[in-house]
The first five atom37 places (N, CA, C, CB, O) and aatype in JSON, in Angstrom:
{
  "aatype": [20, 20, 20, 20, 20, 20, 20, 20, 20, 20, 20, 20, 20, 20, 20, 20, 20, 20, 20, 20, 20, 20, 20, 20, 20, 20, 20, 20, 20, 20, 20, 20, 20, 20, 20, 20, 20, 20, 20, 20, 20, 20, 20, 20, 20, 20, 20, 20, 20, 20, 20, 20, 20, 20, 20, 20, 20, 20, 20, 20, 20, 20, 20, 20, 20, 20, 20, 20, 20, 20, 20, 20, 20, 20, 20, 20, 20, 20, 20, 20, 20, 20, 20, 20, 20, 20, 20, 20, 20, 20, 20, 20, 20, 20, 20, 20, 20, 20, 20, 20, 20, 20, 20, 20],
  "atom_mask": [
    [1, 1, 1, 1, 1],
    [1, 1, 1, 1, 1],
    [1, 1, 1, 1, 1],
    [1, 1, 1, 1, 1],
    [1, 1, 1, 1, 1],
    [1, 1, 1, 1, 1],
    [1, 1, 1, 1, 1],
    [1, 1, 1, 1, 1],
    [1, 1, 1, 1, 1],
    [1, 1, 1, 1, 1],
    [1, 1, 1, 1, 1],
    [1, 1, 1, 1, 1],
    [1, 1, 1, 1, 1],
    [1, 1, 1, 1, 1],
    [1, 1, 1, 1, 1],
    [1, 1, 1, 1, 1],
    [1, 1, 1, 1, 1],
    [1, 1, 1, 1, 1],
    [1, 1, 1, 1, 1],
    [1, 1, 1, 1, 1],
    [1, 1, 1, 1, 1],
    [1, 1, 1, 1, 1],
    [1, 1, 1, 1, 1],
    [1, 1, 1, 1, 1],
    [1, 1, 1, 1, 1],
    [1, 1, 1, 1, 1],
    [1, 1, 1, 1, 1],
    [1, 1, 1, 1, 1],
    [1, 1, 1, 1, 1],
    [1, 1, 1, 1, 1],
    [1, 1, 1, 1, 1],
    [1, 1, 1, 1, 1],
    [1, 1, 1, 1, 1],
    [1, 1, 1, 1, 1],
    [1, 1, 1, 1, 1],
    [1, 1, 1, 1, 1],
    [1, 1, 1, 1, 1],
    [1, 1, 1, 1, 1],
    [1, 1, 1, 1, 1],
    [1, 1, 1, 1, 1],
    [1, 1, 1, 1, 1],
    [1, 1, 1, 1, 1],
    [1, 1, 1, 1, 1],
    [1, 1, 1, 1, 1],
    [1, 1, 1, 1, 1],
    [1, 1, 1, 1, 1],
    [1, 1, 1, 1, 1],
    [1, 1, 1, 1, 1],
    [1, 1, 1, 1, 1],
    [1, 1, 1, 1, 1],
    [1, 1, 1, 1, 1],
    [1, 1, 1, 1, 1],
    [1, 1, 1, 1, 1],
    [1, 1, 1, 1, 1],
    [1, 1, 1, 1, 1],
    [1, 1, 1, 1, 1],
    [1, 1, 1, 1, 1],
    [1, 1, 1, 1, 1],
    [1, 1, 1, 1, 1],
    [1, 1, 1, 1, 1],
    [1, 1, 1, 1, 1],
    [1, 1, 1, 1, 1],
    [1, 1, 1, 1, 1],
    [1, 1, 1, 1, 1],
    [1, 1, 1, 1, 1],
    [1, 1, 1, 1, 1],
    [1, 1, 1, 1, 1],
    [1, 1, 1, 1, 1],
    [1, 1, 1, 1, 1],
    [1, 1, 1, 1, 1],
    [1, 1, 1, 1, 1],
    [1, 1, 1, 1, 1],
    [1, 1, 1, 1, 1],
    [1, 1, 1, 1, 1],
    [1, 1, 1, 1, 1],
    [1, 1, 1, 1, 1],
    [1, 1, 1, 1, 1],
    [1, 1, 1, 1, 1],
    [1, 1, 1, 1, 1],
    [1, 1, 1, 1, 1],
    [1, 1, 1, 1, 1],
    [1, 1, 1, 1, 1],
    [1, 1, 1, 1, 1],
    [1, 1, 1, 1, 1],
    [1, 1, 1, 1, 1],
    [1, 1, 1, 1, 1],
    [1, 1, 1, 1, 1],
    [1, 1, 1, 1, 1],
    [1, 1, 1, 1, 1],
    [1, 1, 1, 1, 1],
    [1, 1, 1, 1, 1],
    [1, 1, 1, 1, 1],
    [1, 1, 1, 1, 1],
    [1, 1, 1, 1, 1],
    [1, 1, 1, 1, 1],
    [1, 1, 1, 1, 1],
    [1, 1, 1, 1, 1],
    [1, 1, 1, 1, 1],
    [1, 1, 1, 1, 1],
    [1, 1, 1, 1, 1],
    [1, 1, 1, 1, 1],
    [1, 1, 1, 1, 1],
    [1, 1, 1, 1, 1],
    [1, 1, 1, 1, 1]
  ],
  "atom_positions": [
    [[0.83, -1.21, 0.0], [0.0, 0.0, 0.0], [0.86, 1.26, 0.0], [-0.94, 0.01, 1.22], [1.69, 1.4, 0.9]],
    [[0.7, 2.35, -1.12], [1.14, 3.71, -0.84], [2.36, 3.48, -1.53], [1.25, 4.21, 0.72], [3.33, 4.23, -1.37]],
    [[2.39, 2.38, -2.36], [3.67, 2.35, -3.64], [2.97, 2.97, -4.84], [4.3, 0.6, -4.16], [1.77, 2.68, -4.95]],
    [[3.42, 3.63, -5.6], [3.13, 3.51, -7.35], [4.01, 3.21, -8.01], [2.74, 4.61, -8.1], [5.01, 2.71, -7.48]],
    [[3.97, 3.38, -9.07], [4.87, 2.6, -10.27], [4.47, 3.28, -11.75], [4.45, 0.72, -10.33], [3.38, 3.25, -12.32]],
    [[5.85, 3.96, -12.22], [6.01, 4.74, -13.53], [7.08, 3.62, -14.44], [6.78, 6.52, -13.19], [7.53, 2.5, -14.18]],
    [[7.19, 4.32, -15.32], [8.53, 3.36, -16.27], [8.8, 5.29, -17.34], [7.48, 1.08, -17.88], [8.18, 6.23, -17.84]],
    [[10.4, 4.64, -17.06], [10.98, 5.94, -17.89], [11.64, 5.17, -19.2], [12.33, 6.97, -16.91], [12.03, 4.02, -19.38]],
    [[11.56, 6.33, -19.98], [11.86, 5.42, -21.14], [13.03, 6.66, -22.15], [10.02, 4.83, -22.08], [13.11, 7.83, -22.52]],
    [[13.8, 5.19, -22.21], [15.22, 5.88, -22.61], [16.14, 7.17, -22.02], [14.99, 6.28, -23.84], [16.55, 8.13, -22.68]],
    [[16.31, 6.94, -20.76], [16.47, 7.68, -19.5], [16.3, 9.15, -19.89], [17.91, 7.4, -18.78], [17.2, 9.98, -19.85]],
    [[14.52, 9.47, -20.44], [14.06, 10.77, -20.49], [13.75, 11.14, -18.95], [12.79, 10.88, -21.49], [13.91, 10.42, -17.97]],
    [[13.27, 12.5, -19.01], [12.72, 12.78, -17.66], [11.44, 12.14, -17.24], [12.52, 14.15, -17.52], [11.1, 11.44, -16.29]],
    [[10.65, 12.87, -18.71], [9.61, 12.33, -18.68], [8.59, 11.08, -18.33], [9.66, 12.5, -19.3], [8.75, 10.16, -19.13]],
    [[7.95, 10.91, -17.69], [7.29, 9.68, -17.61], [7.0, 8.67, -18.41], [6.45, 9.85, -17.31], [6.02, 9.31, -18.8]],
    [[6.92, 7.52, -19.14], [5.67, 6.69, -20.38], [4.53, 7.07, -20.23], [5.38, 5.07, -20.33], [4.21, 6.77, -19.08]],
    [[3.53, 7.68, -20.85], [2.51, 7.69, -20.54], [1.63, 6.74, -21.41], [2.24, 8.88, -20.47], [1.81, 6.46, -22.59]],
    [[0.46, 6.23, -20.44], [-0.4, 4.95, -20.81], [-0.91, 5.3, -21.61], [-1.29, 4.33, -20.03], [-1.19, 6.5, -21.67]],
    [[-1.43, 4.08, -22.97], [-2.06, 4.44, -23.82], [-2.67, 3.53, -24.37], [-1.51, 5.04, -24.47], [-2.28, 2.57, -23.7]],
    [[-3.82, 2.83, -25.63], [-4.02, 1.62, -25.86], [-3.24, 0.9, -25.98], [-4.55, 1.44, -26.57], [-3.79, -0.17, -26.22]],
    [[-1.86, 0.74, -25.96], [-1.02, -0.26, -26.19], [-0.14, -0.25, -24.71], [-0.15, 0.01, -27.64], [0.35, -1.36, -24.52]],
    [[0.08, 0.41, -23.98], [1.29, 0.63, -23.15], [0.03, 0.68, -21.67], [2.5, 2.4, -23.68], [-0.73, 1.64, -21.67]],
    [[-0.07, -0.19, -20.7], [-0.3, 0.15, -19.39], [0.83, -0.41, -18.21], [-1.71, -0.38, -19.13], [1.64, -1.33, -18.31]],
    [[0.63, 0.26, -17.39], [1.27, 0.44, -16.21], [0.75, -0.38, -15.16], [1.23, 1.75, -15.85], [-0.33, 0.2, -15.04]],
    [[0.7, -1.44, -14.18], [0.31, -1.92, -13.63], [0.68, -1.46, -12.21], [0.42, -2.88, -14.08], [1.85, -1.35, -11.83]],
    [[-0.79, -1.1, -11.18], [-0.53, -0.78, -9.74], [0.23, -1.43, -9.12], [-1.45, -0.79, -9.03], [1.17, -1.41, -8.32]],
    [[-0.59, -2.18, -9.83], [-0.46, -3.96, -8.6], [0.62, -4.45, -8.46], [-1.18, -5.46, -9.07], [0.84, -5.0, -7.38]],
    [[1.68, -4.43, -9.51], [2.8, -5.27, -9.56], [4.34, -4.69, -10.41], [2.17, -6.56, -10.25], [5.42, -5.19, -10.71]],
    [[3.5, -2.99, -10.6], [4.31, -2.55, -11.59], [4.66, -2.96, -12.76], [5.12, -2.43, -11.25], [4.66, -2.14, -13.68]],
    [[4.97, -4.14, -12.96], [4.68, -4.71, -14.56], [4.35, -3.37, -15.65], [3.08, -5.89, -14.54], [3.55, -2.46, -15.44]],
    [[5.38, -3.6, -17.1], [4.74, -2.56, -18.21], [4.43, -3.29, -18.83], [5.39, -1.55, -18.97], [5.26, -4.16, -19.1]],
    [[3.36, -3.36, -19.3], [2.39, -4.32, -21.08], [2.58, -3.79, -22.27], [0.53, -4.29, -21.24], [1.57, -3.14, -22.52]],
    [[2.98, -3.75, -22.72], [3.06, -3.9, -24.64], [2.53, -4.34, -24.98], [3.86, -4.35, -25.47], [2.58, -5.5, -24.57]],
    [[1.34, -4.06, -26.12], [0.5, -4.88, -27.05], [1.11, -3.75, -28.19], [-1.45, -5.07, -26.7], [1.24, -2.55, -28.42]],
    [[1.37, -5.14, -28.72], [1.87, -4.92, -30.42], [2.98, -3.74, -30.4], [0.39, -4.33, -31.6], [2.85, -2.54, -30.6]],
    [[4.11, -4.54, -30.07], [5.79, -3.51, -30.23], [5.88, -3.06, -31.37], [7.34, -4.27, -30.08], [5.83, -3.91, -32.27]],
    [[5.99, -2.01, -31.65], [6.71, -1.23, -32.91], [8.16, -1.1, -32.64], [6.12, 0.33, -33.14], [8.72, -1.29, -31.56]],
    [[8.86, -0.66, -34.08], [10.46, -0.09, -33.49], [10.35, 0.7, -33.21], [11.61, 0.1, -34.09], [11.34, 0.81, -32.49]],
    [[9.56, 2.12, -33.11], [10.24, 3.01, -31.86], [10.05, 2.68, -30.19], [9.63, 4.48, -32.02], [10.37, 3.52, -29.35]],
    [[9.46, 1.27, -29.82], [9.18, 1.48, -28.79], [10.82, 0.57, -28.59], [7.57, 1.07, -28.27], [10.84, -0.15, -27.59]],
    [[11.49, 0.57, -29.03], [12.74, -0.42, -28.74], [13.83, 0.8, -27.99], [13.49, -1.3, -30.49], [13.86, 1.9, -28.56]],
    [[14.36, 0.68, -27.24], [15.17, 1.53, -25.99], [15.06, 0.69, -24.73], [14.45, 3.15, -25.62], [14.69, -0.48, -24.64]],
    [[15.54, 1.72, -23.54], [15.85, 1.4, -22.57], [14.94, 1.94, -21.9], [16.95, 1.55, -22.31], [14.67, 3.12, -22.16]],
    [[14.06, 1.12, -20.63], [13.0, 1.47, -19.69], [13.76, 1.28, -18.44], [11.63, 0.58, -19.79], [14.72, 0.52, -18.3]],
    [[13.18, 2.15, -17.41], [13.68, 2.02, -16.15], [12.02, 2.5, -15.24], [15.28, 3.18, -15.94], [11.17, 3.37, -15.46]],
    [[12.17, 1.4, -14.16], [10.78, 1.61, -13.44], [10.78, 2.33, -12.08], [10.12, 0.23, -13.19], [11.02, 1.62, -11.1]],
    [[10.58, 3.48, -11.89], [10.33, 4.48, -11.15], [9.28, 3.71, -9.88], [9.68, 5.74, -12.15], [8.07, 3.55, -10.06]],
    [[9.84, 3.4, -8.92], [8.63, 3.16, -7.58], [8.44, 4.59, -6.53], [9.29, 1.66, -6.35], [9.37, 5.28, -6.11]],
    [[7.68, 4.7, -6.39], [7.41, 6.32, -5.09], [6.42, 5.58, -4.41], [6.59, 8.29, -5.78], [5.55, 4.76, -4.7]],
    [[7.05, 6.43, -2.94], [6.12, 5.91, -2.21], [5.92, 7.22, -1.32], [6.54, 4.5, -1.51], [6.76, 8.06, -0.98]],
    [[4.62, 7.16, -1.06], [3.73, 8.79, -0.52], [4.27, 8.58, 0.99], [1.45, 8.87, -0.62], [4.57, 9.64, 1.53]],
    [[4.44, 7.44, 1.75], [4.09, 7.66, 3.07], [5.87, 7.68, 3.38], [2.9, 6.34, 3.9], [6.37, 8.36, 4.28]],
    [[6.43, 7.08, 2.73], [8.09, 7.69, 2.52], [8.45, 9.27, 1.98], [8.83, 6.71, 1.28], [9.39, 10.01, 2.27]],
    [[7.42, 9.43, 1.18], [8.38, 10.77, 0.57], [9.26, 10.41, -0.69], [9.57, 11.33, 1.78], [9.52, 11.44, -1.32]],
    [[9.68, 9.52, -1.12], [10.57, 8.91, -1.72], [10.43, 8.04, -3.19], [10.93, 8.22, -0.77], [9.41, 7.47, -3.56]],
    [[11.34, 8.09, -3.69], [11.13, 7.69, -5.25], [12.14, 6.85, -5.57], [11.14, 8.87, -6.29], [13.1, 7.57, -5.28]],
    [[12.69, 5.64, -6.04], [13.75, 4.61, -6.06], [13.58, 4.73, -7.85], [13.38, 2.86, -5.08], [12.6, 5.24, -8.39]],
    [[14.71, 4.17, -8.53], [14.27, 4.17, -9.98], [15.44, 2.8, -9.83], [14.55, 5.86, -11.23], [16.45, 2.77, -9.12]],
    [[14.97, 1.79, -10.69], [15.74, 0.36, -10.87], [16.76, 0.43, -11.68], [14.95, -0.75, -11.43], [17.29, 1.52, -11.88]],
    [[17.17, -0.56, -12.2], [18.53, -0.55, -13.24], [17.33, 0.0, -14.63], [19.62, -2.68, -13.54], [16.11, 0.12, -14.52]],
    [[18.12, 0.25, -15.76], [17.18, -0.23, -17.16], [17.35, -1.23, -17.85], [17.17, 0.55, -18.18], [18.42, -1.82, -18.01]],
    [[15.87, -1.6, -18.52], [16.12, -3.35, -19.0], [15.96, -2.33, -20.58], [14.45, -5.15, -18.42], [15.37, -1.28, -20.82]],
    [[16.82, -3.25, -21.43], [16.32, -3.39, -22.81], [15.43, -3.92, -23.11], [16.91, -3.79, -23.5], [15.07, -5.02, -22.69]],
    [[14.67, -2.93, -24.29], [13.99, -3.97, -25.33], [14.56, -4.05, -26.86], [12.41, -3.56, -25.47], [15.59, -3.75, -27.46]],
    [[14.09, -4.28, -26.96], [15.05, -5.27, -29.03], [14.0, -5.99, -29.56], [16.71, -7.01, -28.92], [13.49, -6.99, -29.06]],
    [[13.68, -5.42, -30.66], [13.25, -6.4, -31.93], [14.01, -7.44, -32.56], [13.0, -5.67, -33.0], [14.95, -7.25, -33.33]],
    [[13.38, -9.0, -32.03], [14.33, -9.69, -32.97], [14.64, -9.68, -34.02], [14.27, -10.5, -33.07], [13.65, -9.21, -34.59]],
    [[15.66, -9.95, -35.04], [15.73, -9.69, -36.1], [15.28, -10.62, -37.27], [16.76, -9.37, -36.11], [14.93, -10.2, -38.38]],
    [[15.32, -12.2, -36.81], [14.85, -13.12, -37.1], [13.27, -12.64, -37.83], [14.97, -13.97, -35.9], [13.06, -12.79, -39.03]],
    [[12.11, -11.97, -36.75], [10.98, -11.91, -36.86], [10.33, -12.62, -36.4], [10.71, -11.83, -37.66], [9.11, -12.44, -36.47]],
    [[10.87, -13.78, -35.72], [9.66, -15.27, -34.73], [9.54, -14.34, -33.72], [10.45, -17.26, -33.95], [10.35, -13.68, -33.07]],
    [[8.04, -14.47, -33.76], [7.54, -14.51, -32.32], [7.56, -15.24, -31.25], [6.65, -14.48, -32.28], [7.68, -14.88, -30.08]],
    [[7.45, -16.36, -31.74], [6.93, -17.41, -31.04], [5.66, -17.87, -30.76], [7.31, -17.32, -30.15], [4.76, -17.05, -30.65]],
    [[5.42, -19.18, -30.61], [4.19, -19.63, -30.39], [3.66, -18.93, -28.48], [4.36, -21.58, -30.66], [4.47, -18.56, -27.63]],
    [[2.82, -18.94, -28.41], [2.11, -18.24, -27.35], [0.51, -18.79, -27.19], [2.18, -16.63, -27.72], [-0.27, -18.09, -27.84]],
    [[0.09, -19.52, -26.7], [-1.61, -20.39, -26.59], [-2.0, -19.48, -25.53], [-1.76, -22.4, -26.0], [-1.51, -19.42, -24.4]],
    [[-3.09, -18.7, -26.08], [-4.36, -18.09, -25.7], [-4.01, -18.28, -24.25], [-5.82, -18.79, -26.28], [-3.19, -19.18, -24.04]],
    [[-4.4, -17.7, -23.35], [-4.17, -17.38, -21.77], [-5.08, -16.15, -21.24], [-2.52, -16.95, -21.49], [-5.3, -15.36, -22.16]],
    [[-5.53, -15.84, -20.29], [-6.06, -14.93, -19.63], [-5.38, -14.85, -18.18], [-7.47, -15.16, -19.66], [-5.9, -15.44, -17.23]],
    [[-4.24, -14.13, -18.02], [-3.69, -13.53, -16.93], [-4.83, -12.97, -15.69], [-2.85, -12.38, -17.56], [-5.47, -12.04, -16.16]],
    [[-5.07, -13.16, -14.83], [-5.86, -12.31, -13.75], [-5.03, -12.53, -12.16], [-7.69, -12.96, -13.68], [-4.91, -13.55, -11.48]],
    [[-4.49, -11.0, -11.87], [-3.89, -11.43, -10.8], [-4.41, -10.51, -9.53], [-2.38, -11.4, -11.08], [-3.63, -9.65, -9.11]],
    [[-5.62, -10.65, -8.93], [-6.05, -10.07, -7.75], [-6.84, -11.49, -7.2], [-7.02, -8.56, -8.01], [-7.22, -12.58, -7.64]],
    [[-6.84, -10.78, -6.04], [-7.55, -11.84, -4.82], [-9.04, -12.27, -5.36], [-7.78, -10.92, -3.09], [-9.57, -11.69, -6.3]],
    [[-9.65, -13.35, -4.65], [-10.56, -13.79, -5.03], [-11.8, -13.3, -4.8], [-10.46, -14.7, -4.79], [-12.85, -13.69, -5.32]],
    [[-11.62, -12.27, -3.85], [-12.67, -11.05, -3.01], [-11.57, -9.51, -3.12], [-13.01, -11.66, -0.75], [-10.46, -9.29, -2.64]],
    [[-12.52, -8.62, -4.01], [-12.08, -7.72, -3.44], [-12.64, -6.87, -2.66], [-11.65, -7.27, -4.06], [-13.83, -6.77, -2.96]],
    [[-12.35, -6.22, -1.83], [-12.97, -4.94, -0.69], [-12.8, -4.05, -1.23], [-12.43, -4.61, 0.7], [-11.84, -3.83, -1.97]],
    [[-14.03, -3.06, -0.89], [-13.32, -1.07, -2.08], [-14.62, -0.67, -0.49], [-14.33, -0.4, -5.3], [-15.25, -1.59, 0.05]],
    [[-14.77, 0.97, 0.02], [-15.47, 1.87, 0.23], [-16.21, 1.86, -0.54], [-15.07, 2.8, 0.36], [-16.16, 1.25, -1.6]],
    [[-17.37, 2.8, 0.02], [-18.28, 2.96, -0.83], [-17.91, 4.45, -1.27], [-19.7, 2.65, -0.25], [-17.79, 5.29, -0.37]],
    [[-17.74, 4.83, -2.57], [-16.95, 5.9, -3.56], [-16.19, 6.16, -3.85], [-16.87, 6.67, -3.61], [-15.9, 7.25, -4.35]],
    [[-15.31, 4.93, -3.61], [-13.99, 4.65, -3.96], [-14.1, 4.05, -5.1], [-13.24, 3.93, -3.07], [-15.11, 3.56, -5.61]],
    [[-12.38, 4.12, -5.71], [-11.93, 3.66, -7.68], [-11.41, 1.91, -6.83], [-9.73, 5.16, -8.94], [-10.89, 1.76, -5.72]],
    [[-11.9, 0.56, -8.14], [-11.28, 0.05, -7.63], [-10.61, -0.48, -9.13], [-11.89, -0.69, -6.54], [-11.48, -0.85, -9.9]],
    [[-9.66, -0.54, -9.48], [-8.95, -1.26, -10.42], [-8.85, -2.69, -10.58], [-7.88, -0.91, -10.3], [-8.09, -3.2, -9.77]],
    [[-9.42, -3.52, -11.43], [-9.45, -4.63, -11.56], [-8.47, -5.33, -12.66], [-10.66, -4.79, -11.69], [-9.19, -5.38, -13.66]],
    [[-7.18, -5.9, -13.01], [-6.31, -6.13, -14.23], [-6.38, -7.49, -14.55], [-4.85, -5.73, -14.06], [-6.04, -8.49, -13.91]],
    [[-6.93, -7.32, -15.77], [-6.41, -8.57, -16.33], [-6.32, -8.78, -18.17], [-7.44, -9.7, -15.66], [-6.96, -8.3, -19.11]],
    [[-5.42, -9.54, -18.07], [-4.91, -9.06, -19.35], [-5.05, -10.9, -20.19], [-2.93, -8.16, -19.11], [-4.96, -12.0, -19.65]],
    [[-5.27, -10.57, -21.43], [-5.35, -11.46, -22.2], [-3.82, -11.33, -23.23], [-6.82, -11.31, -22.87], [-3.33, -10.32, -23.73]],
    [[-3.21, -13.23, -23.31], [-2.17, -13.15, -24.04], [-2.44, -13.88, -24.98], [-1.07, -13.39, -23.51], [-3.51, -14.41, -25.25]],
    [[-1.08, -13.96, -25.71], [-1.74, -15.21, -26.54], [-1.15, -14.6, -28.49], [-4.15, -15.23, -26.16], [-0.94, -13.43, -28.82]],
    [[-1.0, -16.05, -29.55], [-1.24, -14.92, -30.32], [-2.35, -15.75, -31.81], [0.58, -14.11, -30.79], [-2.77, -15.05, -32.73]]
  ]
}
């Protein structure tokens, strides 16, 4: 509780910002890619802050790379869902639910 999670990309200042292809995950920080292009190929680094610290940590950066080959690889249909089996929210509270479909 009281972590978030950004990803910097190609050690800009700037943040990634989410978009139909690119989300950010609360839950686990995880970044999603649906359908890589080459400009999304660089270096990401994942920004954690935490409010009740004050504080902001940023990780090593991982590469990404287009193979050159072009295999994808095989990948069988999957539906990722990673929250508890009950969730609790207030009443007027946001609750975020993730789950992501893979596969190709």
């Amino acid at each position: 509780p009281g972590l978030s999670y950004a990803w910097i990309f190609n050690n800009n200042t700037l943040y990634l910002q989410e978009d139909s292809r690119r989300f950010v995950s609360q839950a686990t920080g995880n970044l999603y890619l649906a359908k890589v292009e080459p400009w999304d190929v660089g270096n990401y680094t994942c920004a954690v802050s935490s409010a009740e610290a004050q504080r902001r940590v940023w990780g090593p950066p991982t590469a990404l790379a287009l193979r050159g080959d072009g295999v994808m690889g095989e990948y069988e249909p999957k539906i990722e869902v990673r929250f508890p089996e009950t969730t609790y929210a207030a009443r007027g509270s946001s609750v975020r639910l993730e789950c992501f479909a893979l596969g190709k």
